[in-house]
PDB file as gemmi writes it, atoms N, CA and C in Angstrom:
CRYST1    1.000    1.000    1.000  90.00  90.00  90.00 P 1                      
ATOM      1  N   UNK A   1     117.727 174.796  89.218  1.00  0.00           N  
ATOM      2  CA  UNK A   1     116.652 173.837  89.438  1.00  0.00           C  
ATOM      3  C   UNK A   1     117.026 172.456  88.899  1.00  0.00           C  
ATOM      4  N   UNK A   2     117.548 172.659  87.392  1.00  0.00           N  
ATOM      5  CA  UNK A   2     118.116 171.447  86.740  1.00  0.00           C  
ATOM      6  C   UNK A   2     118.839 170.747  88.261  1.00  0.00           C  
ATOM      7  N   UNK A   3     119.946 171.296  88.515  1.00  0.00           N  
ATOM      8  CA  UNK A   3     120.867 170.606  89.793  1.00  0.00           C  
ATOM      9  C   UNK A   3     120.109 169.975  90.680  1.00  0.00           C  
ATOM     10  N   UNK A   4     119.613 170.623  91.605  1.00  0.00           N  
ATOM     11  CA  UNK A   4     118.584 170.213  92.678  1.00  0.00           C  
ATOM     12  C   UNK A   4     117.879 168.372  92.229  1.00  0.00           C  
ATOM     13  N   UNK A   5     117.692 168.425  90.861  1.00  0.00           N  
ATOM     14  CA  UNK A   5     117.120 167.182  90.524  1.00  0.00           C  
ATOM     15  C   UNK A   5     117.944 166.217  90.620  1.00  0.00           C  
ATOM     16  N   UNK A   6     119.088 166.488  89.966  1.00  0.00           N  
ATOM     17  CA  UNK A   6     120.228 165.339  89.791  1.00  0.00           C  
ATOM     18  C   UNK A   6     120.885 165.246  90.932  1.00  0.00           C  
ATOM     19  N   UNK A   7     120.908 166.563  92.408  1.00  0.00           N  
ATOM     20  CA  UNK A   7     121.077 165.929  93.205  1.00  0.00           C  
ATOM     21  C   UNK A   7     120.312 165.019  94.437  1.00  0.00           C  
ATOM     22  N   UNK A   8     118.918 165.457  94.129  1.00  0.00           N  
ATOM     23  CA  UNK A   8     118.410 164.693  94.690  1.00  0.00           C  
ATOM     24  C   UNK A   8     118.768 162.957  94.135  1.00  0.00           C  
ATOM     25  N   UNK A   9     118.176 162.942  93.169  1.00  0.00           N  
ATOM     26  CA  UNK A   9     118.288 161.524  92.179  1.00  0.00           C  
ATOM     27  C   UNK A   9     119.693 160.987  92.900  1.00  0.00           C  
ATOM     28  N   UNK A  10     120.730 161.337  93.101  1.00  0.00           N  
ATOM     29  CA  UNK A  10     122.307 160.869  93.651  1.00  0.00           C  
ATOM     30  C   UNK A  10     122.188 160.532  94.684  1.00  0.00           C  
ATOM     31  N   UNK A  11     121.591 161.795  95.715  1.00  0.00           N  
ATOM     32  CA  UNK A  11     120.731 161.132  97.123  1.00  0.00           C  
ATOM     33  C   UNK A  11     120.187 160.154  96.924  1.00  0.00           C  
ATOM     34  N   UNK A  12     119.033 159.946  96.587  1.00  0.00           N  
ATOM     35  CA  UNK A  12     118.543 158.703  96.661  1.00  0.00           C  
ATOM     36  C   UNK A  12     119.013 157.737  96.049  1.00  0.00           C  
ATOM     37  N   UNK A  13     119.830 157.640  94.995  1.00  0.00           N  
ATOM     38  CA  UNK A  13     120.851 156.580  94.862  1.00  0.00           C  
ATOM     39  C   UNK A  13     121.876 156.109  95.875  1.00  0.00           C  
ATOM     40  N   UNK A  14     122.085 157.158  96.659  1.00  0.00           N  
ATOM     41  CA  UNK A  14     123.502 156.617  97.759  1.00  0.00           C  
ATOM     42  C   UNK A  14     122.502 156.451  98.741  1.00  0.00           C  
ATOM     43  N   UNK A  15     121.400 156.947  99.019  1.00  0.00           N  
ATOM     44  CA  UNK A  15     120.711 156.522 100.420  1.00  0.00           C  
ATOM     45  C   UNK A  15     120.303 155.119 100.170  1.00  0.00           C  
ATOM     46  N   UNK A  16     119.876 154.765  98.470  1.00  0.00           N  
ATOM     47  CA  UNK A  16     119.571 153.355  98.321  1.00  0.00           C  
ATOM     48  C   UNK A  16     120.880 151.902  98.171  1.00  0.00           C  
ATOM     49  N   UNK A  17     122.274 152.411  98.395  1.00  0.00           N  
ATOM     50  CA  UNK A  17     123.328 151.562  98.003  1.00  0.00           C  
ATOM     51  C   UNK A  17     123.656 151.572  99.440  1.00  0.00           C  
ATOM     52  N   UNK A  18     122.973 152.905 100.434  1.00  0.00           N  
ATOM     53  CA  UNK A  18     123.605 152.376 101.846  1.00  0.00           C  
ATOM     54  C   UNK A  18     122.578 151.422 102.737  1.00  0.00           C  
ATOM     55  N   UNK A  19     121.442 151.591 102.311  1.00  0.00           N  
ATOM     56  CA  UNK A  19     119.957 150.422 102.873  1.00  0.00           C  
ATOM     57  C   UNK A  19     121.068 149.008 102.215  1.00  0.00           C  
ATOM     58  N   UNK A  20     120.982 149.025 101.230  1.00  0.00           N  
ATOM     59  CA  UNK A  20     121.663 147.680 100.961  1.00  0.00           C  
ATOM     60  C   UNK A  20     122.708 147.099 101.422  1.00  0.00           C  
ATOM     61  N   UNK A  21     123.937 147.749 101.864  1.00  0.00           N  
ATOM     62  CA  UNK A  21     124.858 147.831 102.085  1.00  0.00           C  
ATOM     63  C   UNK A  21     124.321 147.059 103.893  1.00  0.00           C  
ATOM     64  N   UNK A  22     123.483 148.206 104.600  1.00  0.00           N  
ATOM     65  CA  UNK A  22     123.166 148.204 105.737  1.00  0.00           C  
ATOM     66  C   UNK A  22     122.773 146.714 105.911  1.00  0.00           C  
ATOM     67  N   UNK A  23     121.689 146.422 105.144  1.00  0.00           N  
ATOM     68  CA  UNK A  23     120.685 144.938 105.095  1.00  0.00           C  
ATOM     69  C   UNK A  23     121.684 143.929 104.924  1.00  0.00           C  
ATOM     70  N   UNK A  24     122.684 144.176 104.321  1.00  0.00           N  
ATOM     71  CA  UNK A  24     123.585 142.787 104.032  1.00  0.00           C  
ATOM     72  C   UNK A  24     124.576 142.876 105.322  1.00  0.00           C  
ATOM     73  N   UNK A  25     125.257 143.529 106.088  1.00  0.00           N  
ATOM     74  CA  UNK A  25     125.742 143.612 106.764  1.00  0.00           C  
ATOM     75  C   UNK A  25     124.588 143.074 108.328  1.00  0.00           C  
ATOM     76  N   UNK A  26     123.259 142.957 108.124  1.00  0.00           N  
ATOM     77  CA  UNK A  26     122.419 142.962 109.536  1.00  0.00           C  
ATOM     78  C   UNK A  26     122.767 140.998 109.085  1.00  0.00           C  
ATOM     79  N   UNK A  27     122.446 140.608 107.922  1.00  0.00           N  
ATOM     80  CA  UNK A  27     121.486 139.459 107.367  1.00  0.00           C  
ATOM     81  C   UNK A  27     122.938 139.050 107.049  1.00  0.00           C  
ATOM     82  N   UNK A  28     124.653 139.214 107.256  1.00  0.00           N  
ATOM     83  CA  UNK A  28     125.531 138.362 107.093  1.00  0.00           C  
ATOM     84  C   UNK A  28     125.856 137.314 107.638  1.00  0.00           C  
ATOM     85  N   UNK A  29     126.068 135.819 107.303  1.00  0.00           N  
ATOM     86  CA  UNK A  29     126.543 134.894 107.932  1.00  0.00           C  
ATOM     87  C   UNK A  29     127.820 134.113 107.967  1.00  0.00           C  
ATOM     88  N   UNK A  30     128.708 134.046 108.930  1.00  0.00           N  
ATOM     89  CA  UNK A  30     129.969 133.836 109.068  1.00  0.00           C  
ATOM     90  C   UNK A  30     130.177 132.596 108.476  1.00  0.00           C  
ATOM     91  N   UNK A  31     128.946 132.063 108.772  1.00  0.00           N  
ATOM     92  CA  UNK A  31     129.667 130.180 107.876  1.00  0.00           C  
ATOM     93  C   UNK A  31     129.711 129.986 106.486  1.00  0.00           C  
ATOM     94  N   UNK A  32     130.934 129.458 105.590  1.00  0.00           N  
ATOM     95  CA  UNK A  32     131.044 129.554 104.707  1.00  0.00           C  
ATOM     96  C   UNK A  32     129.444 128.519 103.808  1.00  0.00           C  
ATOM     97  N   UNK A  33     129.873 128.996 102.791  1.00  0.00           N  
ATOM     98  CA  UNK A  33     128.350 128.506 101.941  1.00  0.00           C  
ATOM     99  C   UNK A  33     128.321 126.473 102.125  1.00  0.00           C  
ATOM    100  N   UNK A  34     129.460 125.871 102.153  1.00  0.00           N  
ATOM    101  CA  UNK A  34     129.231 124.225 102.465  1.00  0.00           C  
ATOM    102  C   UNK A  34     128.684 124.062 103.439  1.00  0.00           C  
ATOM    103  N   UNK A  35     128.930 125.264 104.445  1.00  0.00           N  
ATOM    104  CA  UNK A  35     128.015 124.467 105.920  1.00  0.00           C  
ATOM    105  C   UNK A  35     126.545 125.114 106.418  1.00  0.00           C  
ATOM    106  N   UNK A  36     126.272 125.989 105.444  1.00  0.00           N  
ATOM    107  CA  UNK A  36     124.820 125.769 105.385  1.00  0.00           C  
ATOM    108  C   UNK A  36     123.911 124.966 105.425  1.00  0.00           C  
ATOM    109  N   UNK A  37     122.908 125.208 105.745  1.00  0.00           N  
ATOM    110  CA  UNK A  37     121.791 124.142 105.234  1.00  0.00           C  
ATOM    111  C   UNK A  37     120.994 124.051 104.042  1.00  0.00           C  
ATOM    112  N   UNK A  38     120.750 123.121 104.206  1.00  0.00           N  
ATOM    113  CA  UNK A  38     120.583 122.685 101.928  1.00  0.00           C  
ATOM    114  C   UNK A  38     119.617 121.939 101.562  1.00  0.00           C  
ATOM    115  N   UNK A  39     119.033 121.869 101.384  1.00  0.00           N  
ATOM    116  CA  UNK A  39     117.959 120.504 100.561  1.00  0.00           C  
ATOM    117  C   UNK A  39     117.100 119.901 102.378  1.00  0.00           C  
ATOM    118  N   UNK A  40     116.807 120.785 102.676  1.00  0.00           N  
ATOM    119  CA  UNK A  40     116.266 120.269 104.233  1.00  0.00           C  
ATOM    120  C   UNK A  40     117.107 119.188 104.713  1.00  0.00           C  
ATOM    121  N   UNK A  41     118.845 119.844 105.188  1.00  0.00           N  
ATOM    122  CA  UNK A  41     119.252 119.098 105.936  1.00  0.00           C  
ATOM    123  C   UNK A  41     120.231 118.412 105.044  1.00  0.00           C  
ATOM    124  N   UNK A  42     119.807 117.451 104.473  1.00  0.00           N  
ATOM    125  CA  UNK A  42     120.367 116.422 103.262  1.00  0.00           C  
ATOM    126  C   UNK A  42     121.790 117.266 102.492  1.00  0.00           C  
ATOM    127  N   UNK A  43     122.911 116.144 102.630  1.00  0.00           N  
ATOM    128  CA  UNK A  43     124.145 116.551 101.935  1.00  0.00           C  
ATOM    129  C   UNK A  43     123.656 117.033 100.325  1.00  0.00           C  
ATOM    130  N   UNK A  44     123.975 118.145 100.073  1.00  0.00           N  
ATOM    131  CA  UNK A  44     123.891 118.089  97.969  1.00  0.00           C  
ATOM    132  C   UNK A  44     124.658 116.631  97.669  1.00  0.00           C  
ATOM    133  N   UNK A  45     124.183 116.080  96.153  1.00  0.00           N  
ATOM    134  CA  UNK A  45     124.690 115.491  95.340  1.00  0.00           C  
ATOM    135  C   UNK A  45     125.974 115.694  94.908  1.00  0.00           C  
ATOM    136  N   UNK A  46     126.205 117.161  95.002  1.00  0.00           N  
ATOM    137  CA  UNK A  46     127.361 118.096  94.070  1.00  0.00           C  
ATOM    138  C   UNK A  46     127.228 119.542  94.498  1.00  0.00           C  
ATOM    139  N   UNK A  47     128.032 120.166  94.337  1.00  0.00           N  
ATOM    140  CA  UNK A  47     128.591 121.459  94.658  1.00  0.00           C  
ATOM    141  C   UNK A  47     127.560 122.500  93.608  1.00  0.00           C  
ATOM    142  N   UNK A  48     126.758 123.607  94.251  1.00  0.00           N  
ATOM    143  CA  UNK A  48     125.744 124.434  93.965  1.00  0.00           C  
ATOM    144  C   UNK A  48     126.569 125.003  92.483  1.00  0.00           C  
ATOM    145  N   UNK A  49     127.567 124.728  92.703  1.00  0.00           N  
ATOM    146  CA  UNK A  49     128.494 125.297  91.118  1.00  0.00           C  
ATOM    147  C   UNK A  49     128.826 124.946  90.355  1.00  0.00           C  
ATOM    148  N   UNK A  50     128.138 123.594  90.141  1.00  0.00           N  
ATOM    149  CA  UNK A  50     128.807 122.565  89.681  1.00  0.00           C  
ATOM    150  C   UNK A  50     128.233 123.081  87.885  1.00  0.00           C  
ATOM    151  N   UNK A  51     129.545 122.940  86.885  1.00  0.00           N  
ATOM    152  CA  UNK A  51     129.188 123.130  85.510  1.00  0.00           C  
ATOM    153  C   UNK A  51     128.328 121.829  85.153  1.00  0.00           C  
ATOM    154  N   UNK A  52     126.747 122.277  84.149  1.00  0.00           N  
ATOM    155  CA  UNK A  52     126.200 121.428  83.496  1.00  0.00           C  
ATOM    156  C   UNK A  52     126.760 120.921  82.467  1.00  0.00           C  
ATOM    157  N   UNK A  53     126.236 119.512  81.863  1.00  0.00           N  
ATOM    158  CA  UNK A  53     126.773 118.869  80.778  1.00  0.00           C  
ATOM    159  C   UNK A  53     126.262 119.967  79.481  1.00  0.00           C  
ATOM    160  N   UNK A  54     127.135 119.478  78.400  1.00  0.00           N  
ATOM    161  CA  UNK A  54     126.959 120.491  77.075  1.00  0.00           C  
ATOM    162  C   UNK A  54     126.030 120.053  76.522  1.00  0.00           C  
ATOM    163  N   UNK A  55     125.350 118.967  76.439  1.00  0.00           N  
ATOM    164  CA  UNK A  55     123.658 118.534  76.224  1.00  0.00           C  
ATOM    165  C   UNK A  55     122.918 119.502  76.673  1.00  0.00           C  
ATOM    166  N   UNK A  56     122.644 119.897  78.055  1.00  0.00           N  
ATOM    167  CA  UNK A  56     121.782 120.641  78.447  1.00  0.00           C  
ATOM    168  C   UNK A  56     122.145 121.960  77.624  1.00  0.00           C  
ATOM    169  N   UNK A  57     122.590 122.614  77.270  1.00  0.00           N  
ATOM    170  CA  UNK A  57     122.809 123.711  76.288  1.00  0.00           C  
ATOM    171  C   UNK A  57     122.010 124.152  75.325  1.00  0.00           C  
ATOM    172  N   UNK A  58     122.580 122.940  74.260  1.00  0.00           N  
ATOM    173  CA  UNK A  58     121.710 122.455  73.390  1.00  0.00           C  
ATOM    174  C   UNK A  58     120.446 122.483  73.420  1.00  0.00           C  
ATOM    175  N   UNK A  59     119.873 121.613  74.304  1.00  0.00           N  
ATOM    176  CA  UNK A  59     118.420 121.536  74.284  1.00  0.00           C  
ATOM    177  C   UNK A  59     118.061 122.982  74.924  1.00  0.00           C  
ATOM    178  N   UNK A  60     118.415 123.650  75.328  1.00  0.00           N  
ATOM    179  CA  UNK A  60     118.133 124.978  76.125  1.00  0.00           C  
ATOM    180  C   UNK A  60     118.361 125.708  74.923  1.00  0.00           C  
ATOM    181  N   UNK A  61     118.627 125.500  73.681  1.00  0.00           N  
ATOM    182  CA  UNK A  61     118.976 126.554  72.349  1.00  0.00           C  
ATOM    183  C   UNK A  61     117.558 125.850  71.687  1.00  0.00           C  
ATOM    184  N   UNK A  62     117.246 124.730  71.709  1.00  0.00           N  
ATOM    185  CA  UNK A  62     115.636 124.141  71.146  1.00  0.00           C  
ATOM    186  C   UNK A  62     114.498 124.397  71.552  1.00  0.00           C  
ATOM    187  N   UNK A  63     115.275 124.745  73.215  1.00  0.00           N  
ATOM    188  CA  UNK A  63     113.353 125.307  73.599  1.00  0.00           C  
ATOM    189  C   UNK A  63     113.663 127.170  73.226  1.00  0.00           C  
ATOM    190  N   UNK A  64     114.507 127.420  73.410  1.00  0.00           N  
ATOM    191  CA  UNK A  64     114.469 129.294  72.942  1.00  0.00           C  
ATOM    192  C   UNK A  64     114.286 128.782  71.331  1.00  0.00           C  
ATOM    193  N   UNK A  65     114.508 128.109  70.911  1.00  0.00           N  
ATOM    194  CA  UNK A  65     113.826 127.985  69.004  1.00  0.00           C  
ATOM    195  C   UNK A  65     112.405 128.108  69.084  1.00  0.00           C  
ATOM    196  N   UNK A  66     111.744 127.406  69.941  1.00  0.00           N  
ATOM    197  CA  UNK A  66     110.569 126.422  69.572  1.00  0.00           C  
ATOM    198  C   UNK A  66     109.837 127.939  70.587  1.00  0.00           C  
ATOM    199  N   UNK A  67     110.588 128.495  71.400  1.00  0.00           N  
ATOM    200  CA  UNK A  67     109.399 129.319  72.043  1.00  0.00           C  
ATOM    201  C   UNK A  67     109.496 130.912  71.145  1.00  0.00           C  
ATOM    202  N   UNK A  68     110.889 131.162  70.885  1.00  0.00           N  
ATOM    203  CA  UNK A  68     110.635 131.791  69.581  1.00  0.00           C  
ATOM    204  C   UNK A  68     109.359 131.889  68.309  1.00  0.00           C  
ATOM    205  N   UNK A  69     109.549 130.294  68.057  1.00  0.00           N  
ATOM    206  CA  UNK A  69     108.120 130.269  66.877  1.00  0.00           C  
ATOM    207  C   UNK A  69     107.172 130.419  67.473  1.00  0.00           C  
ATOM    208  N   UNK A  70     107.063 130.219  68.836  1.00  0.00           N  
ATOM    209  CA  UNK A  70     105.528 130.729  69.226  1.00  0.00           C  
ATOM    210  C   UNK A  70     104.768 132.259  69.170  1.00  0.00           C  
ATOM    211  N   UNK A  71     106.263 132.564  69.558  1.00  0.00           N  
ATOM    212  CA  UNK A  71     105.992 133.697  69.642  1.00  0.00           C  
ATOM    213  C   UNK A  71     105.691 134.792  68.156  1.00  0.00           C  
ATOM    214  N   UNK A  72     106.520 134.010  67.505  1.00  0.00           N  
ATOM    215  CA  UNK A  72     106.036 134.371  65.598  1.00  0.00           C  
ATOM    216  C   UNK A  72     104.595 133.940  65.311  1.00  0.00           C  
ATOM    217  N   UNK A  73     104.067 132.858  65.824  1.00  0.00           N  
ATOM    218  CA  UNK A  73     103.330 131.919  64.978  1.00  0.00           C  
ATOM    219  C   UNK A  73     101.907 132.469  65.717  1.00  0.00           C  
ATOM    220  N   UNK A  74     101.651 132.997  66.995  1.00  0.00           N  
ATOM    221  CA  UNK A  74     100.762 133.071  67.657  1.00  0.00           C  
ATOM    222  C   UNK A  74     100.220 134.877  66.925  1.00  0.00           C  
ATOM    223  N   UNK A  75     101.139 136.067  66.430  1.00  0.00           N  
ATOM    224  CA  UNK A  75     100.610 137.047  66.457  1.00  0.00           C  
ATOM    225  C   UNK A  75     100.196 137.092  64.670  1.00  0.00           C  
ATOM    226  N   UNK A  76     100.629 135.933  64.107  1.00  0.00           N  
ATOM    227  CA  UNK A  76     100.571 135.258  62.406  1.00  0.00           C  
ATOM    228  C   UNK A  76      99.297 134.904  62.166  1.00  0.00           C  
ATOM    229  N   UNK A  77      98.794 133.978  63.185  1.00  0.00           N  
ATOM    230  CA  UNK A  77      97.599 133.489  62.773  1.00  0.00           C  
ATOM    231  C   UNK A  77      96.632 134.637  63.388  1.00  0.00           C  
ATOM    232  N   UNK A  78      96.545 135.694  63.737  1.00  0.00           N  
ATOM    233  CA  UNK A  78      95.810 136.774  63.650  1.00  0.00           C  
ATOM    234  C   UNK A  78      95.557 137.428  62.134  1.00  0.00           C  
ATOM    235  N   UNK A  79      96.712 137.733  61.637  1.00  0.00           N  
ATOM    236  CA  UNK A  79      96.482 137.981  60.507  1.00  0.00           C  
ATOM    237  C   UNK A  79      96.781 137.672  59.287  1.00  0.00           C  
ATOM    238  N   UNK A  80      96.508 136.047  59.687  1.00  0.00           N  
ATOM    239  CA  UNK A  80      96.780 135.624  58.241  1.00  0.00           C  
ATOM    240  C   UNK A  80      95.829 135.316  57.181  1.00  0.00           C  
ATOM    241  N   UNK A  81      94.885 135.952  57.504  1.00  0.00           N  
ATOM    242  CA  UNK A  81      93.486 135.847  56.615  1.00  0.00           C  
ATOM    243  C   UNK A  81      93.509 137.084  55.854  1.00  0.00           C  
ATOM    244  N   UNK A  82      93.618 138.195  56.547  1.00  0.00           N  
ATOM    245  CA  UNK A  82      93.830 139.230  56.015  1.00  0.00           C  
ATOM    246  C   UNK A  82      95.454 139.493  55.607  1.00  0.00           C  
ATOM    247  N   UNK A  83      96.489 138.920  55.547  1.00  0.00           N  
ATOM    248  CA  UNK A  83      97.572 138.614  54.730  1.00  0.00           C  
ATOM    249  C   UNK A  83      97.501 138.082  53.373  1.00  0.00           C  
ATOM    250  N   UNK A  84      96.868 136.817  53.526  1.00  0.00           N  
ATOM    251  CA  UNK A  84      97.156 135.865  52.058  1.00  0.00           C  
ATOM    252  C   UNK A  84      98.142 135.400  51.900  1.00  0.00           C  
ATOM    253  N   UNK A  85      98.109 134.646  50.901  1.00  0.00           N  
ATOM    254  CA  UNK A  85      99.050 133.284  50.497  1.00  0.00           C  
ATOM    255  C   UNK A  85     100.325 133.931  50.970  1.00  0.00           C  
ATOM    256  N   UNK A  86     100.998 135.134  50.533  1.00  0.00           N  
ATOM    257  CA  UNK A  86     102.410 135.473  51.021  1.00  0.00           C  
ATOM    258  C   UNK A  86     103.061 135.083  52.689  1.00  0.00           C  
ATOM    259  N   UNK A  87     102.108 135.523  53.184  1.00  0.00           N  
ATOM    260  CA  UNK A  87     102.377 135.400  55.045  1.00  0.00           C  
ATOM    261  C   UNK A  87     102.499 133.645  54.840  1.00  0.00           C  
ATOM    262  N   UNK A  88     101.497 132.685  54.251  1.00  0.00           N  
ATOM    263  CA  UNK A  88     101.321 131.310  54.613  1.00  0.00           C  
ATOM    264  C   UNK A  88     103.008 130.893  54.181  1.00  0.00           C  
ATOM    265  N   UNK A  89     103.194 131.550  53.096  1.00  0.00           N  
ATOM    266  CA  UNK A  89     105.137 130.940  52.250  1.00  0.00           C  
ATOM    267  C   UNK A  89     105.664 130.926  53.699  1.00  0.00           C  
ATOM    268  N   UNK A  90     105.321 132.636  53.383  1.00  0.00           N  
ATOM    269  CA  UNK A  90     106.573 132.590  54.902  1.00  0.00           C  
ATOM    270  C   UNK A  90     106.841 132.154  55.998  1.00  0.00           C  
ATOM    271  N   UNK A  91     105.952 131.945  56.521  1.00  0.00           N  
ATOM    272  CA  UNK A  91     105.887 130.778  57.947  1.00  0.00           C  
ATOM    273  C   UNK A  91     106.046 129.853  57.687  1.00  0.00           C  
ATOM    274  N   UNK A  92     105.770 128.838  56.287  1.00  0.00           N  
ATOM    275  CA  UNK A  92     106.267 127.976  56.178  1.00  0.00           C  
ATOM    276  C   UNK A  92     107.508 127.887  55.786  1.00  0.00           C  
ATOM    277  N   UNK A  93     108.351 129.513  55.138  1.00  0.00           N  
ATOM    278  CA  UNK A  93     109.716 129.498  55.232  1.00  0.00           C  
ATOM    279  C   UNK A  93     110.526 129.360  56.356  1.00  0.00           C  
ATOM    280  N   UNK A  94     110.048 129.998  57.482  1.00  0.00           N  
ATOM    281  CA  UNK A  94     110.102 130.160  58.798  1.00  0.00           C  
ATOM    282  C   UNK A  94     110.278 128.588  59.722  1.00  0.00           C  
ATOM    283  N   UNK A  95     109.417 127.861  59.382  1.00  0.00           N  
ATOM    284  CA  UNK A  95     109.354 127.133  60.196  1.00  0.00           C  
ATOM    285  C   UNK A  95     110.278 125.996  59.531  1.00  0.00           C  
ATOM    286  N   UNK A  96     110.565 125.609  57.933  1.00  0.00           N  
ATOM    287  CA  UNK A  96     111.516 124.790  57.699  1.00  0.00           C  
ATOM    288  C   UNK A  96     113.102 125.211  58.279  1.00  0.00           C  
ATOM    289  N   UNK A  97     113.246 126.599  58.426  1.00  0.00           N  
ATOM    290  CA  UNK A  97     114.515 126.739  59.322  1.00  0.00           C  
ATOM    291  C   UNK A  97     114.330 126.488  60.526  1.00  0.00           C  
ATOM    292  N   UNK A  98     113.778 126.098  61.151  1.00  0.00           N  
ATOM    293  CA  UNK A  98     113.517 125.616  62.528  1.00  0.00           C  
ATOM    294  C   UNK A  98     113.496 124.426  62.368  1.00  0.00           C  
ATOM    295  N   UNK A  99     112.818 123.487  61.823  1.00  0.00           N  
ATOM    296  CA  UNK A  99     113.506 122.122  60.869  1.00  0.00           C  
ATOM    297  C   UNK A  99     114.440 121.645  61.112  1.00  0.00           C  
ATOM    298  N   UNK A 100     115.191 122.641  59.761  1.00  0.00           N  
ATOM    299  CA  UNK A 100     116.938 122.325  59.802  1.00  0.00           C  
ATOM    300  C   UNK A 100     117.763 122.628  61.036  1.00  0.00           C  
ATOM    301  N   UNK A 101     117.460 123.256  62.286  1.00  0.00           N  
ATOM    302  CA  UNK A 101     117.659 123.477  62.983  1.00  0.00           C  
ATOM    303  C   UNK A 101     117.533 122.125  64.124  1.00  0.00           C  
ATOM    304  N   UNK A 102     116.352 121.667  63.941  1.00  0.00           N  
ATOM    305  CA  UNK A 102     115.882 120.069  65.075  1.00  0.00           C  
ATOM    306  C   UNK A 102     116.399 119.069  64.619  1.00  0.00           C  
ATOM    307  N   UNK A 103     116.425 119.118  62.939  1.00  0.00           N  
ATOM    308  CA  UNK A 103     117.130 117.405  62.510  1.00  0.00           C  
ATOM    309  C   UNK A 103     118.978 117.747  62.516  1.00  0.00           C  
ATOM    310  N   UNK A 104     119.251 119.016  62.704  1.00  0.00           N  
ATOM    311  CA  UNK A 104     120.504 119.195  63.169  1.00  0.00           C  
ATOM    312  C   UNK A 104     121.033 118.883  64.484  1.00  0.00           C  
ATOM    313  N   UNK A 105     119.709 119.128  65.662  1.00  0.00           N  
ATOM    314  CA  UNK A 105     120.377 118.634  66.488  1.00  0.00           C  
ATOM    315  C   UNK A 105     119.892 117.150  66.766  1.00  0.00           C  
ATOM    316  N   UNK A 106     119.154 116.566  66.229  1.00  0.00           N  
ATOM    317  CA  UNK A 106     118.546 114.986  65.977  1.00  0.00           C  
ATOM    318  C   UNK A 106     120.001 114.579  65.699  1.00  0.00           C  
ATOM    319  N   UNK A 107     120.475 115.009  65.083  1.00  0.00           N  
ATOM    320  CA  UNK A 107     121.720 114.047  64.590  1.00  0.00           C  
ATOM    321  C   UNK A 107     122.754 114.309  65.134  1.00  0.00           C  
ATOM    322  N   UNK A 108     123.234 115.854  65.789  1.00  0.00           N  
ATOM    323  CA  UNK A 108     124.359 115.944  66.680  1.00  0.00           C  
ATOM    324  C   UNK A 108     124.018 114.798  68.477  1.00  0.00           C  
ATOM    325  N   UNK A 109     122.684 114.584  68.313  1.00  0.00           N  
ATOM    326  CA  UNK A 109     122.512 113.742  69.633  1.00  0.00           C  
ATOM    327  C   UNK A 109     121.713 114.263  70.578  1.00  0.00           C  
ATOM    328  N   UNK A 110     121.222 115.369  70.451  1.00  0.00           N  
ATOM    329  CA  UNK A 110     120.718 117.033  71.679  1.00  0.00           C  
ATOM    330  C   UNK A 110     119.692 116.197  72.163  1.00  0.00           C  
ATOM    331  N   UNK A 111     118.841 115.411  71.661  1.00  0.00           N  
ATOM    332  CA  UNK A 111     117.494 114.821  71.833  1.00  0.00           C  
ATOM    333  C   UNK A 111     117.436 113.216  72.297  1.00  0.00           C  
ATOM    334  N   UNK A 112     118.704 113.060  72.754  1.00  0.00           N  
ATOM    335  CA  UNK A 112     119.226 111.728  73.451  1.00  0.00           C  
ATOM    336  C   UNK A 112     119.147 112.304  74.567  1.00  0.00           C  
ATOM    337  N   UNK A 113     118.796 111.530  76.113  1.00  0.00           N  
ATOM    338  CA  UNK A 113     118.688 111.535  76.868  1.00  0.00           C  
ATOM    339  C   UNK A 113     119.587 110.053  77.755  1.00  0.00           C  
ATOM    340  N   UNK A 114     120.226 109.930  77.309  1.00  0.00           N  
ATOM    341  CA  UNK A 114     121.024 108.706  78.111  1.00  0.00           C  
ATOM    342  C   UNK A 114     122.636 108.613  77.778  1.00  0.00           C  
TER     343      UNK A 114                                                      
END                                                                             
């Protein structure tokens, strides 16, 4: 009985890799990806692959900081009444490393835009 399961489960794994298989082969297109159509028509600026600047990084490591603390700070103030003074240290331990974290990148430049 065990068997029967795992082969079904395999069936429907290979019946589901050949739908896919099938769908990409109906929905393939011979023209390479430049001569598509793009931006309604309009040439790109730059190549769909084009590597971003190392700024954008950065600031993409400030908003995962900053949405991080939300995500600390929002289930905190539920219980920080029924915590006490200890929970208040800590978030405010919490949040000066996030601090040192913004005037770090204040000064590497992350928050320049030009």
């Amino acid at each position: 009985m065990a068997y029967l399961c795992l082969l079904l489960l395999l069936g429907a794994a290979l019946l589901g890799v050949a739908a896919l298989y099938g769908g990409h082969r109906l929905t393939h297109h011979a023209l390479p990806a430049p001569e598509l159509p793009f931006l309604s028509g309009a040439l790109p600026p730059e190549h769909a692959l084009s590597r971003f600047h190392a700024r954008w990084y950065v600031a993409t490591l400030l908003f995962l900081a900053f949405d991080v603390e939300m995500l600390f700070m929002c289930p905190w103030t539920v219980v920080v009444a029924s915590e006490g003074l200890g929970s208040v240290v800590e978030m405010f331990g919490f949040l000066s490393v996030l601090l040192v974290g913004v005037l770090w990148a204040w000064r590497e430049g992350a928050l320049r835009w030009a």
